[in-house]
C-alpha positions in Angstrom: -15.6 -15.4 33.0 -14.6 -19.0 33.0 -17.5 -19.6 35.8 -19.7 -18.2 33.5 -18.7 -20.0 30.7 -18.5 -23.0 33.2 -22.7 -21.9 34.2 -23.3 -21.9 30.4 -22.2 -25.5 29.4 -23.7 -27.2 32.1 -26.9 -25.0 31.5 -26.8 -25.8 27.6 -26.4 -29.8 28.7 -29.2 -29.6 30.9 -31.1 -28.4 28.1 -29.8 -30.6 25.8 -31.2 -33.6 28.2 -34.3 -32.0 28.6 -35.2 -31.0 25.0 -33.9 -34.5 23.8 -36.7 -35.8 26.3 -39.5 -33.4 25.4 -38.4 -33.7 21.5 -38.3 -37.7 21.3 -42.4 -37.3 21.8 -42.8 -34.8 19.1 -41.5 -36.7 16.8 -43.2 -39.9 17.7 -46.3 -37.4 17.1 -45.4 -37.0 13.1 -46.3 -32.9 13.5 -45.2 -30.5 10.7 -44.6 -27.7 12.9 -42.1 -27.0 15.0 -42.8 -27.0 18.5 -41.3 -24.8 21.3 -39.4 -27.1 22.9 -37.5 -27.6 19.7 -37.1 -24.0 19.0 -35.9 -23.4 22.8 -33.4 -26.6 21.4 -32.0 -25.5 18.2 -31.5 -21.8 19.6 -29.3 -22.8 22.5 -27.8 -25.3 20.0 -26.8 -23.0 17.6 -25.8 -20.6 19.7 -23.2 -23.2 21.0 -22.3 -23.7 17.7 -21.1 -20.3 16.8 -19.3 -20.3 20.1 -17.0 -22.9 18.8 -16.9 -22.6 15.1 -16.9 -19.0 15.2 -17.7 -16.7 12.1 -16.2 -19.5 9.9 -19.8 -21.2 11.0 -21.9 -18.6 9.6 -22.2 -19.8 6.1 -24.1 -22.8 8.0 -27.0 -20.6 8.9 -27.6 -19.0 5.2 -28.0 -22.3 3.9 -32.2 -23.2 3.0 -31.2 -27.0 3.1 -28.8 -27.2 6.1 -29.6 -28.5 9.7 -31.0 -25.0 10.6 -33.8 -25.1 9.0 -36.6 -27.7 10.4 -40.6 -28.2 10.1 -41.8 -24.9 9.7 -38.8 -22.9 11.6 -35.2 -21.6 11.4 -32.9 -20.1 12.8 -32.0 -17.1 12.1 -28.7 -14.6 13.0 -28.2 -10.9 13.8 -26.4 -8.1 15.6 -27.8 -5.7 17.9 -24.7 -4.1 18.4 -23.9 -3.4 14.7 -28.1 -3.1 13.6 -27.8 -5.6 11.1 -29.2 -9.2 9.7 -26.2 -11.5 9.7 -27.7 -14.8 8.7 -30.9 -16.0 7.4 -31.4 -19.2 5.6 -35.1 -18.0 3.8 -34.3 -14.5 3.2 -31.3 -13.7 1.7 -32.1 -10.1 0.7 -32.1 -9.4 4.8 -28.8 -10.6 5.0 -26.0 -7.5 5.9 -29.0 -5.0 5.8 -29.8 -3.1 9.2 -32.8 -5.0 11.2 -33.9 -2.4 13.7 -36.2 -0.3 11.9 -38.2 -3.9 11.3 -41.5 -3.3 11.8 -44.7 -5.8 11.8 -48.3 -5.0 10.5 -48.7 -3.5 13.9 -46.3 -1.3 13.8 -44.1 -3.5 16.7 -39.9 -3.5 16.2 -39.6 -6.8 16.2 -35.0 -6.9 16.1 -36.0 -4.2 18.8 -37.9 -6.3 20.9 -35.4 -9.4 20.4 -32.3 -7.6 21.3 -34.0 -7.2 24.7 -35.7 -10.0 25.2 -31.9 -11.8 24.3 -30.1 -10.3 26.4 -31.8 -11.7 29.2 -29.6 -14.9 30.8 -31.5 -17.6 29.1 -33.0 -15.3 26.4 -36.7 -14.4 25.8 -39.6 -14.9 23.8 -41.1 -12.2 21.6 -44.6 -12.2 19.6 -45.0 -10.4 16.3 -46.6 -10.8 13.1 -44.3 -12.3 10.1 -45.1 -14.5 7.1 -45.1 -17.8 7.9 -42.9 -20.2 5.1 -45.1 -21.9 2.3 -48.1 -19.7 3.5 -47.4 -16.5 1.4 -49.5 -15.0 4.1 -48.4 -13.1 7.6 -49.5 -15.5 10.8 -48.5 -14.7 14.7 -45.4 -15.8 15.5 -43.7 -16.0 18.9 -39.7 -16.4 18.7 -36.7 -17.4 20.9 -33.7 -15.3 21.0 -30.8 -15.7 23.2 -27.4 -14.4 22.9 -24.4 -15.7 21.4 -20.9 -15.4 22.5 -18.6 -15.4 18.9 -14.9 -13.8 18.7 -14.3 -10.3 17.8 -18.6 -10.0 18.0 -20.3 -8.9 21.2 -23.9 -8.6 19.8 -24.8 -11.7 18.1 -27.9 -13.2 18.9 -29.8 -16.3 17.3 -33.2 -16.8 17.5 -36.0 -18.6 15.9 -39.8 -19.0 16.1 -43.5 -21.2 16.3 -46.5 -19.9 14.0 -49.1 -20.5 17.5 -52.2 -18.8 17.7 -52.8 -20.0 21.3 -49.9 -19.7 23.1 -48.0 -17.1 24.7 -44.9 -15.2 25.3 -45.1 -15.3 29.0 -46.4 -19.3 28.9 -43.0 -19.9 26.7 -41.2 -18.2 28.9 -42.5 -20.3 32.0 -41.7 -23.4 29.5 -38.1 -22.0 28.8 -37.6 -21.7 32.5 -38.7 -25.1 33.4 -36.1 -26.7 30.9 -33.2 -25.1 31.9 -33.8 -25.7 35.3 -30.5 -26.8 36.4 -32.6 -28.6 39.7 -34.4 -30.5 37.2 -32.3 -31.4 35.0 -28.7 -31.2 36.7 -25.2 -31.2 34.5 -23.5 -34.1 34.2 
């Protein structure tokens, strides 16, 4: 366990080093939507974060103003384990309700499909339809989730999303690959 632990924070500084890289030119380019690299970037960053604050650092997520919201993403909190929304800093009314009946226009379980995709080693990408915030409308939406280890919980996951017509979740998932490639981008 402490290996794997051990795997996990040299993965998450690799990350770190390679989304601060990839991130410095997004900024530079001024965009109002958040791009991959910074969801892949937040997610693995909060998911650190509730590793070491633990549930006291929940409160963080439910907040609109707070650093999990960016752009035109968040991140977002729930349990697979217990079927239920445990944060969500835009919609308030999911929070403590079960997720995993969720369905999109198209009739998709999206907390279904993120479950799965999170449980993977360095989580997975999932593309459903969901209103986008500010638009009032529903747009595509391809989201990160990956799982996060809290005390006393063993089915947390975070996970948050880009509003992309073009891209997909097996391109995202090549992307996600490529950043946590510990050969590219080896721990310090």
């Amino acid at each position: 366990m402490g290996a794997g632990k051990s795997a996990a924070g040299k993965l998450f500084a690799a990350l770190a080093v390679a989304s601060s890289l990839a991130m410095g030119g997004v900024a530079n380019a001024g965009e109002e939507n958040a791009t991959p690299e910074e969801v892949v970037a937040k997610v693995w960053a909060a998911s650190r974060f509730l590793h070491d604050k633990g549930a006291s650092g929940l409160a963080e997520f439910n907040s609109k103003d707070g650093q999990w919201v960016w752009k035109d993403s968040y991140v977002f909190v729930y349990d697979c384990r217990l079927d239920r929304m445990v944060a969500h800093p835009l919609r308030p009314d999911l929070v403590g309700r079960p997720v995993m009946q969720i369905t999109d226009n198209n009739g998709r379980f999206i907390f279904k499909e993120l479950c799965k995709a999170g449980d993977e080693k360095r989580g997975g990408w999932v593309e459903y339809l969901w209103t986008r915030p500010g638009a009032g409308n529903v747009s595509r939406k391809i989201t990160y989730a990956l799982g996060a280890e809290m005390a006393f919980s063993s089915g947390l996951q975070v996970a948050a999303g880009v509003y992309d017509d073009k891209a997909s979740a097996a391109d995202l998932l090549a992307l996600t690959e490529k950043m946590t490639d510990p050969k590219k981008f080896p721990a310090h």
